[in-house]
N, C-alpha and C positions, 0 to 999 in steps of 0.2 A: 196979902202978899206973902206974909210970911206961910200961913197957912200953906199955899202955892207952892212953895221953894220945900217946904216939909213933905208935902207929897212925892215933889220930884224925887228926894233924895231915898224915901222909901220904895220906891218904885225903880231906884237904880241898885239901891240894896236886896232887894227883890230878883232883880235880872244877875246881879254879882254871886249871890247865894249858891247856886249851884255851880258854876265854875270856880268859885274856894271849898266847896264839897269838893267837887272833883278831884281840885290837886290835893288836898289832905286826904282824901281817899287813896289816893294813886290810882287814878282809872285811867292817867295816858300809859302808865306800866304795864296795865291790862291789855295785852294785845294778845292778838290770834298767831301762835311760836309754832313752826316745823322741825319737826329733827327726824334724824336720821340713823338706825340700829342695826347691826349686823350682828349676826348670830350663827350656831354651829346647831343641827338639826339635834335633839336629846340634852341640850343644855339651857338654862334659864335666859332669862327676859324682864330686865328692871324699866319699865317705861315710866318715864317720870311728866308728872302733872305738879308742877309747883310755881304758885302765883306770888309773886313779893310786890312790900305796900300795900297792901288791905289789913292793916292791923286793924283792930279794934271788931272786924267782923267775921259771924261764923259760918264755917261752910254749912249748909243745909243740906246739899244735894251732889251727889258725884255718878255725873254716867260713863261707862265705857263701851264705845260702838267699834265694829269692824267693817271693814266692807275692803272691798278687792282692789280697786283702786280708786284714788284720791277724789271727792266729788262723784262718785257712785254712788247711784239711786237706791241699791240693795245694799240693806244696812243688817248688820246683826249685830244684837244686845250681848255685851260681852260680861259684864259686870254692872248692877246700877248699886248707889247707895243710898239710904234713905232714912232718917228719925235714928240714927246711931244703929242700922240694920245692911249688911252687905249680903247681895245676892247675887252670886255668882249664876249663869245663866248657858244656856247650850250647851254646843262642844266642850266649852270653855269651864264647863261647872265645877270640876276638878283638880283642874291645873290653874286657876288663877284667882290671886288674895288681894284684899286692898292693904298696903303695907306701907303708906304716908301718915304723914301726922296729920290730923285735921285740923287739930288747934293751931297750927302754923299752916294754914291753907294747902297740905300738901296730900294731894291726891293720887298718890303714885301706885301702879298697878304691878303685881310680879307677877309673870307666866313661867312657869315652868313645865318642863320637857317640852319645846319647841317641834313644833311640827313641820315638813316642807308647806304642807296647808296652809298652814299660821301668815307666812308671807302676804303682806297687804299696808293697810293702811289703819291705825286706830287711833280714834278721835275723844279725847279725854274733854266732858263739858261739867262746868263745877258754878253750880249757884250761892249766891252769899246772902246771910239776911239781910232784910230791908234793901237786897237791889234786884232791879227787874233784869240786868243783862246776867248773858252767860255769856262766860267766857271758856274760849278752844283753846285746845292746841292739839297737834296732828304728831303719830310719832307712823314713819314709815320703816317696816320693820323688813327685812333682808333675811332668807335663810338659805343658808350653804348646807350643801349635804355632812352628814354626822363624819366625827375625826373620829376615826381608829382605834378601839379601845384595845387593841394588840400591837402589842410594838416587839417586834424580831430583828436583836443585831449581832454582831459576831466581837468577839473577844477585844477588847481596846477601843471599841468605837464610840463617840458620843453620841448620846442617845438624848432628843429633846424631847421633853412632858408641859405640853400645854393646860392652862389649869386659868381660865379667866370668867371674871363674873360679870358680864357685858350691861353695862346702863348708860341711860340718855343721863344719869346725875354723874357729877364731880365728885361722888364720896368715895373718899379715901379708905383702902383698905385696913380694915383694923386688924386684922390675923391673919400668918400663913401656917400651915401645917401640912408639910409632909409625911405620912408614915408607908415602913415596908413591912411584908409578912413572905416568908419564903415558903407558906403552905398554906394551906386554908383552914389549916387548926393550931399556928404556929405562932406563937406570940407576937406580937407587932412591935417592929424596932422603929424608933426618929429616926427621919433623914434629916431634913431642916426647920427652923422653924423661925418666925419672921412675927416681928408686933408692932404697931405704933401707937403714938399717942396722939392728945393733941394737939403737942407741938415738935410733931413729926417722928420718925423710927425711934424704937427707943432701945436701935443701939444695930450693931450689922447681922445678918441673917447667920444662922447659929446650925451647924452641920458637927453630929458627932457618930461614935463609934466605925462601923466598917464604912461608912461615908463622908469622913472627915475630909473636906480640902478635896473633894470630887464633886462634890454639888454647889451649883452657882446659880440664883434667882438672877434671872433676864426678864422679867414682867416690864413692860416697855410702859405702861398706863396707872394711872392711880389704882385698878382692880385688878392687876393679872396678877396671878401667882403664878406665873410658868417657873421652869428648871431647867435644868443641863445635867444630865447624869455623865462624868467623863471616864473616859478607861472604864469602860464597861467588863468584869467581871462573871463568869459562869455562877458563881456564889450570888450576884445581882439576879437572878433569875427571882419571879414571883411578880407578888400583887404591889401596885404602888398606889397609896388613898391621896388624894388633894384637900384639903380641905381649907375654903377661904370665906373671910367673913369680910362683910360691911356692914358696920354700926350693928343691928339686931340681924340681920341678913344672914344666912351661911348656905354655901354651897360647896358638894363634895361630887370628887370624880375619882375613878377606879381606872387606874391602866394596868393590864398588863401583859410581863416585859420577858422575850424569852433573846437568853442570850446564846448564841451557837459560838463551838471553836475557831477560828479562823484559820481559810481553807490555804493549805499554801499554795507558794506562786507555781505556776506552770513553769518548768524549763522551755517547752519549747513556744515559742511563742505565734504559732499558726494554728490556728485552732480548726480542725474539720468541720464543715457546714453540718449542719442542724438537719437531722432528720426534719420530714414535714409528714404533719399527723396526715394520715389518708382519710379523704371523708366516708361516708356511711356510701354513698355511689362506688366509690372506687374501691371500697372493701368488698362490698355485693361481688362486686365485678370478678375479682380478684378470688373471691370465694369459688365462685363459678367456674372460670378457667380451670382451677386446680380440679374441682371434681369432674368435669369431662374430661380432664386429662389421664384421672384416674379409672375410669369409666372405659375408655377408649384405650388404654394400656393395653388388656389381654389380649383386644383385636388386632392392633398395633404388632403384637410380637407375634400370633399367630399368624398376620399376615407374611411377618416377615419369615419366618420357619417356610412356611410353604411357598414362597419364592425361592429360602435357598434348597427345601428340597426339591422343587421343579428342577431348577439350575442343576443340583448333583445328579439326577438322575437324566437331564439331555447330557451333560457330561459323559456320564456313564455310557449311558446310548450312544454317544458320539467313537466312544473308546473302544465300545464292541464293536461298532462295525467298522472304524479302520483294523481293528484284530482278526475282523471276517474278513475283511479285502486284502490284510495280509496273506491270511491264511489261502487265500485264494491263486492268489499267482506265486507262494509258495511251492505247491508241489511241481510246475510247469519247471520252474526254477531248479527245482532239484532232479528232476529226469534229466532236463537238457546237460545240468553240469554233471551226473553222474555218467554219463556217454564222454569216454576222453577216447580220444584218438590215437593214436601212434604210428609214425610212422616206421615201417618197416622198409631197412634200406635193402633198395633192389639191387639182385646179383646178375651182375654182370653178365647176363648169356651170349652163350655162344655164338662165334658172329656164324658156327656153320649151319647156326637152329633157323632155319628162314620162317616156320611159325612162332607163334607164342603160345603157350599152352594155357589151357587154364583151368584153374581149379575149383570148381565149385564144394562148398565145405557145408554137410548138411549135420546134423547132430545124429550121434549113433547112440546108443543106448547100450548101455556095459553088459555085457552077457556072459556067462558063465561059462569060463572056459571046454573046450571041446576037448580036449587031450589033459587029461590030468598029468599034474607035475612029474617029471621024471619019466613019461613016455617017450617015443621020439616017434618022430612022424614017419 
């Protein structure tokens, strides 16, 4: 009996065995995690693989796969780790480190320079000694086309400098550092600078010389190092470096900033419409018109010459021969009124004359006298 009751209890000790493995393990903490990254195309990528409650065991093995989206049959080897050996693989061979602690289970992957490609889905899998599972977790990565590494403002404006170190972990930035240069061989002056510790800032963010009291850290996150450059200045003109750390992490970004005078205001406050660029059709076109118009000019005016000299010369014609049809009933005109009349008053004859006589008057012709003067007949 006893014997009996002995078995039972080894045999419950037996089935208990791995369920108090378990929970001294933590393998209900070991689950399959999503998250979720958003990123700026040319800026890093902290994807975090970190397992809590597995003390006591060590990582062996750490993969990292891509694939395009979540539960995709095409998979690509992004990173594997192996016997204290990291191989970065693909695309990827260059731009991504394993930068976890492994003695703390932490398998965390940095990408840097971010691709629009990169956008997908990547699946961190981490084995432990003496256990047969692996455990996931999926980091779904987001990327925005790249910000602006030129920023153009005008005299007085605020001017914002994004400056952030994007991770799926909660670590807290340990450094900010601002610096300017106003040439590209020109000493580099502080704008701000920002530290903490670990138990919290170790003290307000520190802005001096020609930036004192004009730059303001707005980093809204445990990793942003952004700024506010206010009353922006022509002497602000040049290169602005970011540089921000997490823990051994650091990441630097170059803007830069060109500032213009500020245009005064308009008095009048109507502003004429906007030329509209002509396109390459309506240039052709426009080309064209002009040179047949050029083209067609000389005949154009030649044609016109020889209409008006048509015109002057029916003119002309027209003016001659009213001057011929003058001259024509001119002379008729001048005989008739060169013939005047006269009358000659009639004398009174006598009533004892019972004819009338009459004189017909023919032209004589002047002859040379017949008796010379002082003769007498």
């Amino acid at each position: 009996m006893e014997s009996s009751v002995h078995c039972l209890l080894c045999l419950r000790s037996l089935a208990l065995r791995p369920v108090l493995l378990g929970y001294f393990l933590g393998l209900n903490a070991l689950t399959v995690s999503s998250r979720e990254l958003t990123v700026h195309a040319g800026e890093p990528a902290l994807l975090g693989c970190v397992f809590q409650g597995v003390e006591g065991k060590r990582v062996t093995k750490v993969d990292w796969t891509f694939s395009r989206r979540e539960h995709d049959d095409q998979v690509d080897y992004v990173l594997y780790h192996y016997a204290n050996l990291s191989v970065p693989v693909g695309r990827f061979q260059h731009r991504v480190s394993l930068v976890g602690d492994l003695a703390r289970n932490d398998g965390s992957l940095l990408l840097r320079d971010v691709e629009e490609a990169d956008q997908g889905t990547y699946t961190c899998e981490i084995r432990l000694e003496l256990e047969s599972r692996v455990f996931k977790t999926h980091v779904a990565l987001h990327v925005l086309p790249a910000e602006p590494r030129e920023l153009t403002a005008q005299v007085g404006d605020t001017v914002p400098m994004g400056c952030a170190f994007q991770s799926t972990e909660e670590k807290l930035t340990t450094k900010v550092d601002w610096m300017f240069s106003p040439g590209q061989h020109a000493k580099e002056e502080a704008v701000l600078h920002y530290s903490t510790g670990r138990r919290g800032p170790l003290g307000p963010p520190q802005s001096g010389g020609r930036f004192r009291n004009r730059v303001a850290l707005v980093g809204v996150t445990a990793h942003d190092g952004s700024v506010q450059l206010q009353g922006a200045r022509e002497s602000d003109a040049g290169s602005y470096t970011c540089s921000i750390q997490l823990g051994e992490l650091a990441f630097r970004k170059t803007f830069a900033l060109l500032v213009r005078p500020r245009e005064p205001a308009a008095l009048v406050t109507a502003t004429a419409p906007r030329p509209e660029v002509l396109g390459g059709t309506q240039l052709v076109t426009i080309v064209g018109i002009v040179c047949v118009t050029v083209l067609l000019l000389p005949v154009l005016i030649l044609t016109a010459r020889r209409i008006q000299g048509s015109k002057s010369s029916g003119t002309s014609r027209a003016l001659e021969k009213s001057l011929e049809d003058r001259d024509r009933a001119l002379p008729e005109k001048h005989v008739y009124s060169s013939i005047t009349t006269w009358e000659v008053p009639k004398e009174e004859e006598p009533r004892d004359r019972s004819e009338a006589t009459y004189m017909t008057m023919r032209p004589v012709w002047p002859s040379l006298p017949s008796n010379p003067p002082g003769r007498a007949f």
